[in-house]
TORKOL-4160 file (C-alpha; in steps of 0.2 Angstrom, whole numbers, padded with zeros to 4 digits, m for minus):
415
<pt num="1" X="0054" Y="m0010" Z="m0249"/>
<pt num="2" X="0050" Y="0007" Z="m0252"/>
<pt num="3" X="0056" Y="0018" Z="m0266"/>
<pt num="4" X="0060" Y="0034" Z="m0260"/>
<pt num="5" X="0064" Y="0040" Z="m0278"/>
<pt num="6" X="0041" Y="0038" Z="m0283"/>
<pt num="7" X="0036" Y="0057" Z="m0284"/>
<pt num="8" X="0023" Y="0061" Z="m0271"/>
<pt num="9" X="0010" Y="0057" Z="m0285"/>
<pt num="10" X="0017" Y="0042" Z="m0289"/>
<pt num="11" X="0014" Y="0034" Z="m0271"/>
<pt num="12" X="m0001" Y="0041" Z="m0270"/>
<pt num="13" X="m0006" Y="0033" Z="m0285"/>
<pt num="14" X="0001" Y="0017" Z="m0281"/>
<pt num="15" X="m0006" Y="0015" Z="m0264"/>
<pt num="16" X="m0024" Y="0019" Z="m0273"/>
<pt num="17" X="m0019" Y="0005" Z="m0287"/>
<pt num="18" X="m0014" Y="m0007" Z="m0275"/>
<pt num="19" X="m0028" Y="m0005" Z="m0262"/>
<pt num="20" X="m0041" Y="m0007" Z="m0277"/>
<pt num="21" X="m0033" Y="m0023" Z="m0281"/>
<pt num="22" X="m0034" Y="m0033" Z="m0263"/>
<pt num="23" X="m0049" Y="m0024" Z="m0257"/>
<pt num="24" X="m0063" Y="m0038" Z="m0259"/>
<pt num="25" X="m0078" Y="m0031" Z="m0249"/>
<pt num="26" X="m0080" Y="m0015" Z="m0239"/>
<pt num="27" X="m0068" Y="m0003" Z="m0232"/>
<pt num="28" X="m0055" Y="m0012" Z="m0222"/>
<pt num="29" X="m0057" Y="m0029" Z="m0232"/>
<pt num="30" X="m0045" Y="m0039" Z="m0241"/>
<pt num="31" X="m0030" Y="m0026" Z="m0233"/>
<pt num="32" X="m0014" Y="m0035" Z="m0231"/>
<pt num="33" X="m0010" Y="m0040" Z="m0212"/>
<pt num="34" X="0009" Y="m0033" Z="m0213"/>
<pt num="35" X="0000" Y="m0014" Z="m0218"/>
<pt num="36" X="m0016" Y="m0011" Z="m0209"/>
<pt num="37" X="m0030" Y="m0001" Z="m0214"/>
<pt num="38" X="m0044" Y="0002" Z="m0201"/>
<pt num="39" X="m0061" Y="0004" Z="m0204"/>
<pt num="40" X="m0071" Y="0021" Z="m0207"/>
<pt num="41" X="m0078" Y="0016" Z="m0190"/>
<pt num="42" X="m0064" Y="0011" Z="m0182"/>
<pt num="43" X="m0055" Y="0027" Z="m0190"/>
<pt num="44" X="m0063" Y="0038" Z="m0178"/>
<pt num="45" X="m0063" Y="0028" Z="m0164"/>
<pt num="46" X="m0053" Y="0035" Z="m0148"/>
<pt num="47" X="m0038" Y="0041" Z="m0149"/>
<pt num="48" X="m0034" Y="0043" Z="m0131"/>
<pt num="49" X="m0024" Y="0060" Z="m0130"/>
<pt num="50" X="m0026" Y="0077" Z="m0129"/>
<pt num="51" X="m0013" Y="0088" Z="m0137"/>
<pt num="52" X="m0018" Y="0103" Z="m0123"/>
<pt num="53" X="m0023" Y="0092" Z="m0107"/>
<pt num="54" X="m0015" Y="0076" Z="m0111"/>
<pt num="55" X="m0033" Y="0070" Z="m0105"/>
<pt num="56" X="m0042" Y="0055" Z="m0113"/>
<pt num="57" X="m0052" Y="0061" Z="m0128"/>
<pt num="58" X="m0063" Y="0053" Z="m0142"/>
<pt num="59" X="m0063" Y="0061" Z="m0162"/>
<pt num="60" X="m0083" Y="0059" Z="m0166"/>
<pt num="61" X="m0084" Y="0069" Z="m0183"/>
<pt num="62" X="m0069" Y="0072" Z="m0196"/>
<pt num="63" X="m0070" Y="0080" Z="m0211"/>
<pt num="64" X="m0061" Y="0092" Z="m0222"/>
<pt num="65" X="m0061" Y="0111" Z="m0228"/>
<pt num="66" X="m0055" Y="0125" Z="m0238"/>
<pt num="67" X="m0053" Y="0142" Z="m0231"/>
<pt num="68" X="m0047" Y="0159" Z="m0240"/>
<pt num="69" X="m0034" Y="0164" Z="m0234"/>
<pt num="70" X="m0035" Y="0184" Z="m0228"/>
<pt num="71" X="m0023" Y="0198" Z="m0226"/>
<pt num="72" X="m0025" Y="0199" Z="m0210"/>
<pt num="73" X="m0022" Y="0217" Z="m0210"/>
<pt num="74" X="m0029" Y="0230" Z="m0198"/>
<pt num="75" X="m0032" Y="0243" Z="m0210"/>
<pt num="76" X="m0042" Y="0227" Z="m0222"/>
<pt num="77" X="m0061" Y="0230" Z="m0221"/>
<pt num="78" X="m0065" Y="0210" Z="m0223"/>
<pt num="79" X="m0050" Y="0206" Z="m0209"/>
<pt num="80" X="m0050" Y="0221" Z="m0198"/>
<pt num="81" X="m0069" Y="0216" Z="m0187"/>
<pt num="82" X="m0064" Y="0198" Z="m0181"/>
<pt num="83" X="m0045" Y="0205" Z="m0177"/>
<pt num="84" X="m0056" Y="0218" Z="m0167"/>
<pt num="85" X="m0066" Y="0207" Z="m0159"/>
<pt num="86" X="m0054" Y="0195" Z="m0151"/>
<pt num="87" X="m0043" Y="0213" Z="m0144"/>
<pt num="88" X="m0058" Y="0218" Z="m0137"/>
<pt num="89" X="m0062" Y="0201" Z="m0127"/>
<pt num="90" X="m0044" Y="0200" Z="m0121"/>
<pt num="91" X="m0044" Y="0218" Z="m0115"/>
<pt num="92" X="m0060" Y="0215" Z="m0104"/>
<pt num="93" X="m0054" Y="0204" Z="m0090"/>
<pt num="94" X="m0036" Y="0219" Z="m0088"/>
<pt num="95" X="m0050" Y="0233" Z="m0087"/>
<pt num="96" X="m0057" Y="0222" Z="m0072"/>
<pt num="97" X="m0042" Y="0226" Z="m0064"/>
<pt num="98" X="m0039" Y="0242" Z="m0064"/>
<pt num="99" X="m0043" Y="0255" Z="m0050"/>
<pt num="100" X="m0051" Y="0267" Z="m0060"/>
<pt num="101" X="m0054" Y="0270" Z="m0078"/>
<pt num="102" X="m0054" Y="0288" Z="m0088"/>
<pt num="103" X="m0054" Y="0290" Z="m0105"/>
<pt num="104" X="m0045" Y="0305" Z="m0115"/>
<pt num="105" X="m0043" Y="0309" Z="m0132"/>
<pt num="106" X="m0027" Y="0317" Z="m0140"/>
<pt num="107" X="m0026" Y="0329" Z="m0155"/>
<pt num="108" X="m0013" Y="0337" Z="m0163"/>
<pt num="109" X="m0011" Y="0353" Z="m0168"/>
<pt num="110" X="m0009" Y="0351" Z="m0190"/>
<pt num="111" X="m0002" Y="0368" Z="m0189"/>
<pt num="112" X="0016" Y="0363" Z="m0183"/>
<pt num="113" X="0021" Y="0348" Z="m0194"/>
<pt num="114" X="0020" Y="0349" Z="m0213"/>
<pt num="115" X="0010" Y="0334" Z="m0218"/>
<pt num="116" X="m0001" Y="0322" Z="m0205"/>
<pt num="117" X="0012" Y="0309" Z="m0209"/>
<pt num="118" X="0026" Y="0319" Z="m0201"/>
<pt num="119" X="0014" Y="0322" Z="m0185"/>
<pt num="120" X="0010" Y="0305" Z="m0183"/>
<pt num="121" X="0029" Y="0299" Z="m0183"/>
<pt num="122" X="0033" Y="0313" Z="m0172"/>
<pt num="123" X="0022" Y="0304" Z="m0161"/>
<pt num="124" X="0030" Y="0290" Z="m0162"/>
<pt num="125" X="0046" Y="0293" Z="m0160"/>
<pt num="126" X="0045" Y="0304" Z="m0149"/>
<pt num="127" X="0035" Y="0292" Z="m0140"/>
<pt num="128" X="0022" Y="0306" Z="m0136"/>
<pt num="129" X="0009" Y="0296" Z="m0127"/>
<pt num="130" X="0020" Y="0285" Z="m0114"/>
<pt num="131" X="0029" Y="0302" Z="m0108"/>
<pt num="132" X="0013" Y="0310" Z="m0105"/>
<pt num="133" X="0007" Y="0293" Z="m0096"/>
<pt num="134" X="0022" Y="0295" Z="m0088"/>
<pt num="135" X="0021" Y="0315" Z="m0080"/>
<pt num="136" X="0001" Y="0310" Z="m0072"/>
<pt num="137" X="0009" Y="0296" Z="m0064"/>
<pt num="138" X="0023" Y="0304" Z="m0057"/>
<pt num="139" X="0009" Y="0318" Z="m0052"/>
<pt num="140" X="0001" Y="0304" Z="m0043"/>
<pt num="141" X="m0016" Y="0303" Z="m0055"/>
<pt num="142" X="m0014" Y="0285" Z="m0059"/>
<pt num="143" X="m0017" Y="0270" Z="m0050"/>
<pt num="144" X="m0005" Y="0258" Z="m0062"/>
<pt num="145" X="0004" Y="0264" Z="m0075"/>
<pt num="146" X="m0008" Y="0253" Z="m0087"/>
<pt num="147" X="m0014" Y="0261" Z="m0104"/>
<pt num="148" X="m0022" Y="0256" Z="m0118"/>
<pt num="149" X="m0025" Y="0270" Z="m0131"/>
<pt num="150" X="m0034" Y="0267" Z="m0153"/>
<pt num="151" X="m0027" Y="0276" Z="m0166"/>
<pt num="152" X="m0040" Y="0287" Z="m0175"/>
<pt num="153" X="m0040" Y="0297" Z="m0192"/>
<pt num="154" X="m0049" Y="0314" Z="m0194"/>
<pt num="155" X="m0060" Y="0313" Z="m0209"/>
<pt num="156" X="m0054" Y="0331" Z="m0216"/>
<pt num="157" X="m0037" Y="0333" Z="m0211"/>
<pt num="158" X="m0031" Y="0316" Z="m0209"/>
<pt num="159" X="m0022" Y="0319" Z="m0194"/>
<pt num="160" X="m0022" Y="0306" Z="m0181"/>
<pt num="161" X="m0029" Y="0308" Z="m0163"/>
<pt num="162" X="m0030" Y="0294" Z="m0150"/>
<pt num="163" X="m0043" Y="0288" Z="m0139"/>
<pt num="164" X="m0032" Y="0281" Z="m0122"/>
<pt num="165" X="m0040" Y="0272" Z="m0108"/>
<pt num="166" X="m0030" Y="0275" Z="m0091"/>
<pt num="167" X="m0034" Y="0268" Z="m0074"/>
<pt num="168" X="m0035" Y="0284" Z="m0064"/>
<pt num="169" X="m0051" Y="0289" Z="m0056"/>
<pt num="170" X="m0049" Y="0308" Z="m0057"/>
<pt num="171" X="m0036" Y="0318" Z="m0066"/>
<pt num="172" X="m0037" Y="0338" Z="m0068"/>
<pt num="173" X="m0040" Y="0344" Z="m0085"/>
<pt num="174" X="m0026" Y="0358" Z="m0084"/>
<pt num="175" X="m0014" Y="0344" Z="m0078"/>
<pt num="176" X="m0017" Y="0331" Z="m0093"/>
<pt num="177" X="m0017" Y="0348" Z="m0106"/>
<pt num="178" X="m0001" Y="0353" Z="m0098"/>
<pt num="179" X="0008" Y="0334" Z="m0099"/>
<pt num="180" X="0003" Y="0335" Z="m0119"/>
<pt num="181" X="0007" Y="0351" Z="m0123"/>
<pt num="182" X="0024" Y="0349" Z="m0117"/>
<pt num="183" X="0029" Y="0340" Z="m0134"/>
<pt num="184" X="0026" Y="0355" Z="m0142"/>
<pt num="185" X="0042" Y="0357" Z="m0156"/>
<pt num="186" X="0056" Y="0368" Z="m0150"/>
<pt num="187" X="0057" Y="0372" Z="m0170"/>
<pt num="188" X="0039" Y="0376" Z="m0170"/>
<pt num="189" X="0040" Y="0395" Z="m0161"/>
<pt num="190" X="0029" Y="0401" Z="m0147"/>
<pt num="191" X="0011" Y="0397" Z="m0146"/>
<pt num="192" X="0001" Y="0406" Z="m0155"/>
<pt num="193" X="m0016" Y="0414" Z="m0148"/>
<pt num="194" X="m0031" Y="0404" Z="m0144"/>
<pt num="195" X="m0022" Y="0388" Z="m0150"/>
<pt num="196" X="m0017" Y="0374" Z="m0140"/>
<pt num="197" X="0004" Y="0370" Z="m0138"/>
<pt num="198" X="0005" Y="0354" Z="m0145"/>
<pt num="199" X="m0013" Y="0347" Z="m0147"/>
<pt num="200" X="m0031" Y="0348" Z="m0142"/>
<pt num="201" X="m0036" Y="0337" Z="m0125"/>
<pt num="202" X="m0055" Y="0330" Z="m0122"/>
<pt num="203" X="m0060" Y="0322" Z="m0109"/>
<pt num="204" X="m0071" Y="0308" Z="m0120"/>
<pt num="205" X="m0077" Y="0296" Z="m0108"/>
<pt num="206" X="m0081" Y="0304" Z="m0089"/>
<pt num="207" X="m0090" Y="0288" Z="m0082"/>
<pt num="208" X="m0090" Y="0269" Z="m0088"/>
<pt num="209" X="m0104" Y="0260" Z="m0083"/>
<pt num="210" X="m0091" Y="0243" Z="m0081"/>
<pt num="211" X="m0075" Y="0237" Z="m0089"/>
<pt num="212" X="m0086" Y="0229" Z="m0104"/>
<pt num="213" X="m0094" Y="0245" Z="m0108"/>
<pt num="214" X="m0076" Y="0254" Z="m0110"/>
<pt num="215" X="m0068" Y="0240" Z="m0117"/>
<pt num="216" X="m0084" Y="0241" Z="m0129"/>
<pt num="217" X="m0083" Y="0258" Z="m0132"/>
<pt num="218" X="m0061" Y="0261" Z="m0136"/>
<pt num="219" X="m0061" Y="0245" Z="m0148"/>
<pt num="220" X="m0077" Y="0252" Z="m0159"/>
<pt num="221" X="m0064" Y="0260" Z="m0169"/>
<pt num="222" X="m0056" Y="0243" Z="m0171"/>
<pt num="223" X="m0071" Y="0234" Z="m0178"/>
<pt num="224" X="m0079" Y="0246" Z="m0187"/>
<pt num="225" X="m0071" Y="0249" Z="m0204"/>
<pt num="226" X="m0071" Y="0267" Z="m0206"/>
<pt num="227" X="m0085" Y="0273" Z="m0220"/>
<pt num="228" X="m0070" Y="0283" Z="m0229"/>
<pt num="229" X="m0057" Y="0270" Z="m0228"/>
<pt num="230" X="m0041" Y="0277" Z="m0222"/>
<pt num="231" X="m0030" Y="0291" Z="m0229"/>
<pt num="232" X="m0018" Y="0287" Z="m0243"/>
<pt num="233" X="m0003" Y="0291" Z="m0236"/>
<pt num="234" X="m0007" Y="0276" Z="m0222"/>
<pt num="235" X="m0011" Y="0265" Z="m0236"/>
<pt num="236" X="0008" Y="0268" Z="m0245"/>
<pt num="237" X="0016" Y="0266" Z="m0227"/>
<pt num="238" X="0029" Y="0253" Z="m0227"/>
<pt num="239" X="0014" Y="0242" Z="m0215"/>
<pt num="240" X="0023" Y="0249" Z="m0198"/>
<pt num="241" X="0007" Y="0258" Z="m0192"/>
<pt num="242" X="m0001" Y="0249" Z="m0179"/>
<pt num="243" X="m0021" Y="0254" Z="m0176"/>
<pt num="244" X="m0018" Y="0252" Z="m0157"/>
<pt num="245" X="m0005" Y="0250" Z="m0143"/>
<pt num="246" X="m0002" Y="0246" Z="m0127"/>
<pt num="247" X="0009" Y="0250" Z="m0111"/>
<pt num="248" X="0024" Y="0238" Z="m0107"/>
<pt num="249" X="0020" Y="0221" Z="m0101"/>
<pt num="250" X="0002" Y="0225" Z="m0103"/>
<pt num="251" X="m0006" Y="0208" Z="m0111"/>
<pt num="252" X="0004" Y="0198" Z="m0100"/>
<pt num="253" X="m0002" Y="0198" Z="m0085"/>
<pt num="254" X="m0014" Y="0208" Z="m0074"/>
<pt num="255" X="m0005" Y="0214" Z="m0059"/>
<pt num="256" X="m0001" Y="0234" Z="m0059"/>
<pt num="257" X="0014" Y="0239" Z="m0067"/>
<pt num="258" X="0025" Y="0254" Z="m0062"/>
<pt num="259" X="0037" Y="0261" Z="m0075"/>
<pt num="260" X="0057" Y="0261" Z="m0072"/>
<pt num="261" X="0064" Y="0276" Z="m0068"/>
<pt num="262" X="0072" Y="0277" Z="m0086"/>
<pt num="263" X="0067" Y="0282" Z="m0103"/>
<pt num="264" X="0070" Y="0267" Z="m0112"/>
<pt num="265" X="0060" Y="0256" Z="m0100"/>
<pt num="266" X="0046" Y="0269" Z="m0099"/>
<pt num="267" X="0043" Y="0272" Z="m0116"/>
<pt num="268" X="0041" Y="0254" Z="m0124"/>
<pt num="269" X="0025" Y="0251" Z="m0130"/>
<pt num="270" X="0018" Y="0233" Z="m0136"/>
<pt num="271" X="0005" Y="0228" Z="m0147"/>
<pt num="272" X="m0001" Y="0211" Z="m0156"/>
<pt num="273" X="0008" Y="0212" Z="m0172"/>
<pt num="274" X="0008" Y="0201" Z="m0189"/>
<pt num="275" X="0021" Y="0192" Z="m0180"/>
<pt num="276" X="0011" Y="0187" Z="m0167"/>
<pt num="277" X="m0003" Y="0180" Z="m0176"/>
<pt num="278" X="m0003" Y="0164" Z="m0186"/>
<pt num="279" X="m0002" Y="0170" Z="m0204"/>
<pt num="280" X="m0015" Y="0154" Z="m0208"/>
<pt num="281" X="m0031" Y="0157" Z="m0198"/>
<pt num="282" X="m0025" Y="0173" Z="m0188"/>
<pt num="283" X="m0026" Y="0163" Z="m0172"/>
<pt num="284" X="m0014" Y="0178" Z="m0159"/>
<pt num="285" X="m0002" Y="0170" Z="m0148"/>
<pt num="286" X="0010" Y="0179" Z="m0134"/>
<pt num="287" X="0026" Y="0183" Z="m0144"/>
<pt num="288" X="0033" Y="0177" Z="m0161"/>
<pt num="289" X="0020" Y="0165" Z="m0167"/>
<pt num="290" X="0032" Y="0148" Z="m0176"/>
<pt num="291" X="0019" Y="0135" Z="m0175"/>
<pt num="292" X="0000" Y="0136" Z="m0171"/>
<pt num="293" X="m0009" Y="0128" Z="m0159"/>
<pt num="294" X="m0023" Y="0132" Z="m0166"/>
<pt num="295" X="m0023" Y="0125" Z="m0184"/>
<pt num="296" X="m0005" Y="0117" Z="m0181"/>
<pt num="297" X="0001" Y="0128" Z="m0195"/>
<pt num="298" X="0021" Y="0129" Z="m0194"/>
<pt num="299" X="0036" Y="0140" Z="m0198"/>
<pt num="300" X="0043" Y="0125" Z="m0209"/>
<pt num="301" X="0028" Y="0128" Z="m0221"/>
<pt num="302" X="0036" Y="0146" Z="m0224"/>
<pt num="303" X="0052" Y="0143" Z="m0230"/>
<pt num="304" X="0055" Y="0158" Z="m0240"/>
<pt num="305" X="0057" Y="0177" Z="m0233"/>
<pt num="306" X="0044" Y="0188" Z="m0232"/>
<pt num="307" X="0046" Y="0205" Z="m0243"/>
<pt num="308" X="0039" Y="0219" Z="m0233"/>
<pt num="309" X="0023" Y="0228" Z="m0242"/>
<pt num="310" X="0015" Y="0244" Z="m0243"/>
<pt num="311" X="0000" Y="0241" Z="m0234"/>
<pt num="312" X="m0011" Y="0246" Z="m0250"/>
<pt num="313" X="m0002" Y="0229" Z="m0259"/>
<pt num="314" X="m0005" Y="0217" Z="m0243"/>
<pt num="315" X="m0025" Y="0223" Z="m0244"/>
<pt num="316" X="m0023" Y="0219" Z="m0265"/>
<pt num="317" X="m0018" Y="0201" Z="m0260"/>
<pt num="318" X="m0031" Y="0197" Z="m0247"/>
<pt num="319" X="m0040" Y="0180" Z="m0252"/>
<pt num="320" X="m0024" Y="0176" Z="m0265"/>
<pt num="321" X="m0021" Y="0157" Z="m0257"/>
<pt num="322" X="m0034" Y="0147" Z="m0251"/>
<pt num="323" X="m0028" Y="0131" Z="m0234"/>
<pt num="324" X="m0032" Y="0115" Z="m0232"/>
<pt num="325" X="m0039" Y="0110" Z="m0215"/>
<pt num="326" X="m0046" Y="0094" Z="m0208"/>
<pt num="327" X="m0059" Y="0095" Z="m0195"/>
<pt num="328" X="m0061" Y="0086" Z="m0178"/>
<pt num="329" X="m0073" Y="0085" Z="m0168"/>
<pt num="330" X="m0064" Y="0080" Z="m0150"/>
<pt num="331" X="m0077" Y="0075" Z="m0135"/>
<pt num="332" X="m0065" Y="0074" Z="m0121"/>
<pt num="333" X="m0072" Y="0059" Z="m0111"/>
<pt num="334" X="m0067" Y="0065" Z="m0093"/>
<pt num="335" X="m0076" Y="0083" Z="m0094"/>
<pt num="336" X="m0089" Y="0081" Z="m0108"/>
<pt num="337" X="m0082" Y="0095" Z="m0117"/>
<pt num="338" X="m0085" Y="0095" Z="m0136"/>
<pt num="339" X="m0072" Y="0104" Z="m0145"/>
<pt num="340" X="m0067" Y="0108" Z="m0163"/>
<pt num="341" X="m0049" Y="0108" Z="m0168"/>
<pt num="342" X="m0042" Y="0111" Z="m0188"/>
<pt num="343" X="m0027" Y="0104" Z="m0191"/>
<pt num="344" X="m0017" Y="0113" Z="m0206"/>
<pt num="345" X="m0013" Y="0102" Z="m0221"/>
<pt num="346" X="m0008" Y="0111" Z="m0235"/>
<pt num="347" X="m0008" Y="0128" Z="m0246"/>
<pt num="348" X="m0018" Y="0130" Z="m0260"/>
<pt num="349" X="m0014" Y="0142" Z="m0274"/>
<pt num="350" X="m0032" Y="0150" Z="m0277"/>
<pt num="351" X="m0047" Y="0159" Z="m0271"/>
<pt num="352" X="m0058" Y="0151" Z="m0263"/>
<pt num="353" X="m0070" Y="0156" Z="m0275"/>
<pt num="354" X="m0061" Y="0147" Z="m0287"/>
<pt num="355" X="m0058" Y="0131" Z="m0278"/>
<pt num="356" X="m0076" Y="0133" Z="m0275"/>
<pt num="357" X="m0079" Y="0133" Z="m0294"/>
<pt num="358" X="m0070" Y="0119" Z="m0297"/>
<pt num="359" X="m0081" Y="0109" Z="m0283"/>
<pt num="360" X="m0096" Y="0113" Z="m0294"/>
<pt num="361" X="m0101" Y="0124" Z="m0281"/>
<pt num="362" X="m0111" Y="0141" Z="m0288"/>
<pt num="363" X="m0110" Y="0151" Z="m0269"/>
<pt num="364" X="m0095" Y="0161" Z="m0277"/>
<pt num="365" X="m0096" Y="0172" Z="m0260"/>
<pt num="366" X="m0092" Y="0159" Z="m0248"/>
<pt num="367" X="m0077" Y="0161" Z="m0236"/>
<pt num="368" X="m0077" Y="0140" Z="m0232"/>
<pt num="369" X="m0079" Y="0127" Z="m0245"/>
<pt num="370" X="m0082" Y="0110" Z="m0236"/>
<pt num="371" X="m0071" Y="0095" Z="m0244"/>
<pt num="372" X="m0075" Y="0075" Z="m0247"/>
<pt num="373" X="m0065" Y="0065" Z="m0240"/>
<pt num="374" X="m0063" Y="0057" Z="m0257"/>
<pt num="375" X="m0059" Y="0075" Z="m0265"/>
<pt num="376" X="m0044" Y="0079" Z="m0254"/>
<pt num="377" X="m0032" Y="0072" Z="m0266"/>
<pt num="378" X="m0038" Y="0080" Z="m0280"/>
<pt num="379" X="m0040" Y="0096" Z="m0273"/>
<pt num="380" X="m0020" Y="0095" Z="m0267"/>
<pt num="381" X="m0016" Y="0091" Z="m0284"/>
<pt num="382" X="m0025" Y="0103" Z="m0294"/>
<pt num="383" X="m0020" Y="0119" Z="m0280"/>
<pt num="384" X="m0005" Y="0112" Z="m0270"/>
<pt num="385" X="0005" Y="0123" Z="m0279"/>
<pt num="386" X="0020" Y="0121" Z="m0266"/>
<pt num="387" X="0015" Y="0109" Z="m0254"/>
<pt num="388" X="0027" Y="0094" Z="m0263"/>
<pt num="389" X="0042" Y="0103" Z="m0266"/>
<pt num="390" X="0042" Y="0108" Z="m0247"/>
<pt num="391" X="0040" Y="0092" Z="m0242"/>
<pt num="392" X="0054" Y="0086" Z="m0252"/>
<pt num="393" X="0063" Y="0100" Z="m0245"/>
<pt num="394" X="0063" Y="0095" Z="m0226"/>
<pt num="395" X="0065" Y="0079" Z="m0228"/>
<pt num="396" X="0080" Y="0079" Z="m0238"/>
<pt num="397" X="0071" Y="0075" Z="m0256"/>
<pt num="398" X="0064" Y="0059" Z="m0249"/>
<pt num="399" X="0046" Y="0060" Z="m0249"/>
<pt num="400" X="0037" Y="0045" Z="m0240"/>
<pt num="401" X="0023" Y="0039" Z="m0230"/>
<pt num="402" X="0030" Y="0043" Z="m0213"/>
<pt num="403" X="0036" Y="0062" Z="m0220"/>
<pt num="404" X="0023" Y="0068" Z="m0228"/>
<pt num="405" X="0006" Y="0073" Z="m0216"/>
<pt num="406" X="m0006" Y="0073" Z="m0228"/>
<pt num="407" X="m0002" Y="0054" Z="m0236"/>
<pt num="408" X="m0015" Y="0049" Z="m0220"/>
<pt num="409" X="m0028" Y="0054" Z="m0230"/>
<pt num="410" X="m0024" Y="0049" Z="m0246"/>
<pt num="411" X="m0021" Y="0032" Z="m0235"/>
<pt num="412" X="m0038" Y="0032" Z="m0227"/>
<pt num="413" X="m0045" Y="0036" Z="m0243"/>
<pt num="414" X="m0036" Y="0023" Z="m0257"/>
<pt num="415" X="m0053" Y="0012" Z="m0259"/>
């Protein structure tokens, strides 16, 4: 009978005791008949399921990793290109859609607010771009009302301006000036001579040579970190600045959409947030992310709130915690298709350079240390920090074979 008061040491350490005992010959001998161990062999032999298909499908490889963990933050010079990167892929098949495509760039006038932080929430809340999205399609210069626009930083003034792909074919100049200037501040007086009312307008892409090249050319602010880094007053935000957006409803689906006749409606905007990403490999999903499909990563590893940051203290923590992740190699046998799937398994409380040193591994730089089979448990023990307690947690303080994921290799591996 099983003794649900053994810490999660205790049956690991059994389990490896008792193994070493019965075990006669090679791996699989000398097991007991009423606990079964298979073979290295037989370990990775088919498993007969696909979690995404439900299709027949054979592991061929498995093996075991460490990855840092980053911030995943926009404004992060390590994390920022790969978050870039997989924006600019989904954005390219919605460009195929559209009718017509026009970039313009937006400024604004430093003159009327008091610091560029007051500009760029005035923006905001006044919901500055939608509106003026809003006035060209009620003039009839826009095919959908579909937008995308990037969030840029000028060097000198640290004012924000904004790049804003449209799907419009031709829209006059004095009619996109006049749709922006009309948030010019009623505190801010008439307009002064030879300045603009609210903000500058440029006309910054006339022709796209396909929806790659312009997908290409708005998310090269995305993946290229700026050589200045970004103004301090973004870096002491409370994290609610978002590096680009999107009109309603635009990343899920493709068809056209055409903006209720009322301000709430017409003035939401949606982006990928944190919350829609998996805080363990970044994997973006379509809404709250609460379990991965990716890595497999869930909510009930985070038990504990989240204290919101300061952008400049997220970036300070970037690489903090290192995961566990076990590899497989999945051949589905009805297509041919070779896939790679990680499987989350547990935190670790340490860099990866540090996890890498304890390896005996001197590539300090690394962002991936590869783990033996044989190391796993070690590695858990020395870095699991709270893997155990959480366990214990969700399953009512028991902690046993069946409730804890990670005992399987610890099981596999007890020779």
């Amino acid at each position: 009978m099983e003794d649900h008061n053994e810490s999660f040491y205790e049956v690991v350490e059994r389990i490896s005791q008792s193994s070493g005992s019965e075990s006669s010959g090679g791996e699989g001998e000398g097991v007991p008949v009423g606990d079964p161990r298979p073979a290295a062999a037989d370990y990775l032999e088919s498993v007969r399921k696909d979690s995404a298909k439900g299709q027949p499908s054979d592991v061929i490889d498995e093996s075991y990793e460490v990855r840092g963990c980053g911030c995943r933050s926009w404004f992060c010079p390590g994390c920022c290109t790969g978050r870039g990167l997989s924006v600019r892929e989904r954005l390219i098949p919605i460009l195929e859609t559209f009718k017509g495509l026009l970039m313009w760039t937006f400024t604004i006038d430093p003159k009327l607010f008091t610091s560029p932080a007051e500009a760029f929430k005035y923006v905001r809340e006044k919901r500055c771009i939608s509106q003026t999205m809003r006035k060209l399609n009620r003039w009839g210069f826009l095919h959908t009302f579909r937008y995308f626009y990037v969030v840029e930083w000028q060097k000198e003034s640290e004012m924000v301006h904004f790049h804003v792909l449209v799907d419009s074919s031709f829209v006059p100049f004095a009619k996109v000036c006049e749709a922006w200037n009309r948030h010019r501040p009623a505190s801010a007086g008439p307009v002064e001579a030879e300045r603009p009312g609210f903000g500058s307008v440029r006309f910054s892409a006339p022709a796209f040579e396909n929806p790659r090249h312009a997908a290409h050319y708005a998310c090269k602010y995305l993946i290229k970190f700026p050589e200045r880094g970004f103004p301090d007053w973004v870096y002491d935000s409370d994290g609610q600045i978002h590096r680009y957006q999107a009109s309603k409803g635009f990343w899920k689906n493709s068809e056209p959409q055409t903006p209720v006749d009322t301000p709430d409606a017409s003035g939401v905007e949606e982006t990928l947030s944190d919350e829609d990403c998996c805080p363990i490999c970044a994997h973006e999903a379509v809404g709250t992310c609460d379990h991965c499909d990716e890595c497999g990563w869930s909510v009930l590893e985070e038990p504990e709130s989240r204290q919101r940051l300061t952008i400049r203290q997220r970036l300070a923590k970037c690489g903090e915690r290192s995961v566990l992740l076990k590899v497989r190699s999945i051949l589905d046998s009805q297509t041919g298709e070779l896939k790679v799937r990680r499987e989350f398994m547990a935190r670790l409380e340490a860099r990866i350079t540090r996890i890498a040193e304890y390896m005996g591994l001197n590539r300090h730089s690394q962002r991936v240390v590869p783990i033996g089979r044989s190391d796993v448990y070690a590695i858990i023990k020395q870095f699991g920090g709270k893997t155990i307690s959480r366990v214990k947690e969700h399953c009512g303080g028991e902690v046993t074979l069946k409730s804890l994921t990670i005992i399987e290799v610890m099981d596999a591996d007890a020779t």
